[in-house]
N, C-alpha and C positions, 0 to 999 in steps of 0.2 A: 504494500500500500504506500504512498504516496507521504512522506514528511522530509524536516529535513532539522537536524539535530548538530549541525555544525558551531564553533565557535564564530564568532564573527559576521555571524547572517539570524534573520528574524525567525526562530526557530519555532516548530510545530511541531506535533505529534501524528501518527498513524488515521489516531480517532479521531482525529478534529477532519481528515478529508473525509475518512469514512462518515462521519456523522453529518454531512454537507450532503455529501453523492447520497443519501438512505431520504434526506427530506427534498431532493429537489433533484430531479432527473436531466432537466437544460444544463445545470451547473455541473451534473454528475459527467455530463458529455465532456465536456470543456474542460475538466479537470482529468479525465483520463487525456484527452487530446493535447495538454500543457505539459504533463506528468507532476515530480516534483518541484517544490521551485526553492532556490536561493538566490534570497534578498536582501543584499549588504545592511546590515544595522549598522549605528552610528554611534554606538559606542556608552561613554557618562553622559547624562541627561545635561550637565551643564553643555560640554560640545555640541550637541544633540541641538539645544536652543540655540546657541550662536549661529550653526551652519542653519536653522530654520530662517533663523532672522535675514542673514545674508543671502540667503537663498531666495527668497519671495520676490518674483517677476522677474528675474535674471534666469539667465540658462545656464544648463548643467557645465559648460566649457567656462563661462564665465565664472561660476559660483568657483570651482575648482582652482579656476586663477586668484582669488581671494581668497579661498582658505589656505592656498598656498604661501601666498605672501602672508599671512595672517600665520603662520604656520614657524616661517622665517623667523618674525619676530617677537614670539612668545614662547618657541619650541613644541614637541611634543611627546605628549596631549596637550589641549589648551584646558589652562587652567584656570580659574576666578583670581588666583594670586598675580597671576601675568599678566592677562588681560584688566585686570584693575590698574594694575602699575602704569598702562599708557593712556595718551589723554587723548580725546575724541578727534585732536586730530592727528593723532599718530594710526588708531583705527581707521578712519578714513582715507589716509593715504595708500593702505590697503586694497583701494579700491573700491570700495563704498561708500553709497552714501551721504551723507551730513546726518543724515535722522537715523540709520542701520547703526550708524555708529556711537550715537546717542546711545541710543536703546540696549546695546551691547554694554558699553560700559555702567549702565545705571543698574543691568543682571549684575555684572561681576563684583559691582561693589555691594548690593544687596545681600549676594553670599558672603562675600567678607567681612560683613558686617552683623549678618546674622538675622538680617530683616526675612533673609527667605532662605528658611531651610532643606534645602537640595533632600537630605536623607526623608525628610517626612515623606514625601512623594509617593515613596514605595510603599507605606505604611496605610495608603489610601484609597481606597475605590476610585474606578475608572473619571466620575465626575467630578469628584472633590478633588480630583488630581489636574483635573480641566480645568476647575473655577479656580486652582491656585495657580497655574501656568499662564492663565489669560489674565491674572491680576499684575500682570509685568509690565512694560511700556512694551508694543512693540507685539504681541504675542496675541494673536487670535485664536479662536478656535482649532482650525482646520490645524494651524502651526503646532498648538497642542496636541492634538491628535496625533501628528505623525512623531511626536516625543512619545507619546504612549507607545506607539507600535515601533517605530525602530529603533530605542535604546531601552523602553520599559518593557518591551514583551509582550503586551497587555495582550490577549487574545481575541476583546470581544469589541473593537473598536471600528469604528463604520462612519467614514467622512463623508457625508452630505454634498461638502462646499469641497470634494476633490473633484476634477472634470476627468480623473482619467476612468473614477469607477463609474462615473456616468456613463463614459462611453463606455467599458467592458460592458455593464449591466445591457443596453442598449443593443452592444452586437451579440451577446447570450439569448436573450428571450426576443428578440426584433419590435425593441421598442421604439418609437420615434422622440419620446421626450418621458423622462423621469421626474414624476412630482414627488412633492415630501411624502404624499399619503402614499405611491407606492413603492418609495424607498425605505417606508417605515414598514412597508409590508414585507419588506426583504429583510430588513435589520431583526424583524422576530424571527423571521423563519430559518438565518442563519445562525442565532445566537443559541448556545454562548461563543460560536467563532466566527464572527462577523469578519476578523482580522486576516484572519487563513481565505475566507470567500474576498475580501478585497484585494490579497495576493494574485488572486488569480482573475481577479477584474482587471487588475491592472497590467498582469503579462496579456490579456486577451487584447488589450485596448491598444498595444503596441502594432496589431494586425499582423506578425509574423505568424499566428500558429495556423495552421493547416487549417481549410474549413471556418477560418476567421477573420474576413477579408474585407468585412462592409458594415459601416455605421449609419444605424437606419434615421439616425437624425436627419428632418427635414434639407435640402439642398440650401447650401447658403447661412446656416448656422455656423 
């Protein structure tokens, strides 16, 4: 069966495919025709936010050139000790920015400060780990979300505001538009691994798997 248990990727178990493929037969198709998948995780939850932060409407080539040079001048891992030690404009000449780098530095000193305790996180259900991630500068939802899933693990987490699982769901059941009432119809039917079913929304949404080739979104969206 279908997991993937490696150090350094979002890891899953056996049951969490099986238990997907047994409630819903579209996604059972799609998940034998993806097989397993490994999906780089990001590591400490502080890293985790910084590259969220940096990350937001930039592309994957760019973002990489920023955490790179972001990388140069704090070593690694990036740490809350390092990244607090430079001032907003030494982050931004990194590459991002005026507000990314605001925002970056008001995280790092919040940890060093003790205003925001990094360890409590783990010690919290899925929402209370939301509401405390989005009470950041800089930190929306959706940014929370992907801190749950690739550095927290979380299994049961399901992004609304992501447009790739829109389109997986989309080219899986051949839908033309995804409302909340039937994304929420999806978030019960996969949960408790809402996490594992958006893995594979979003290898399908890439349109390389076989038999996955068209998004039934209206023309022009």
């Amino acid at each position: 069966m279908y997991s993937c248990d490696e150090l350094g990727f979002v890891r899953y178990d056996a049951a969490a495919t099986a238990y997907l493929m047994s409630k819903d037969r579209k996604l059972a198709l799609a998940i034998e025709a993806v097989g397993s998948i490994r999906r780089p995780a990001d590591g400490d939850v502080f890293a985790s936010v910084v590259k969220s932060i940096v990350g937001q409407q930039i592309s994957t080539s760019a973002l990489k050139t920023v955490l790179g040079r972001l990388a140069v001048k704090v070593g690694d891992p990036v740490t809350p000790e390092a990244v607090g030690a430079l001032s907003v404009d030494a982050l931004q000449s990194c590459g991002m920015t005026f507000r990314k780098a605001g925002y970056i530095k008001s995280f790092a000193d919040a940890v060093r400060s003790g205003e925001f305790d990094l360890d409590a996180l783990a010690r919290m259900g899925d929402e209370e780990a939301v509401k405390a991630l989005t009470s950041l500068r800089g930190v929306g939802r959706w940014t929370a979300e992907m801190v749950l899933i690739f550095s927290m693990n979380r299994m049961n987490v399901f992004a609304f505001d992501d447009v790739g699982i829109h389109r997986g769901i989309r080219m899986v059941y051949h839908h033309r538009d995804v409302s909340r009432e039937l994304f929420e119809k999806y978030r019960r039917r996969f949960s408790p691994y809402c996490t594992v079913a958006s893995l594979y929304f979003w290898q399908i949404s890439h349109m390389d798997v076989p038999g996955y080739d068209r998004d039934y979104a209206p023309k022009g969206r």
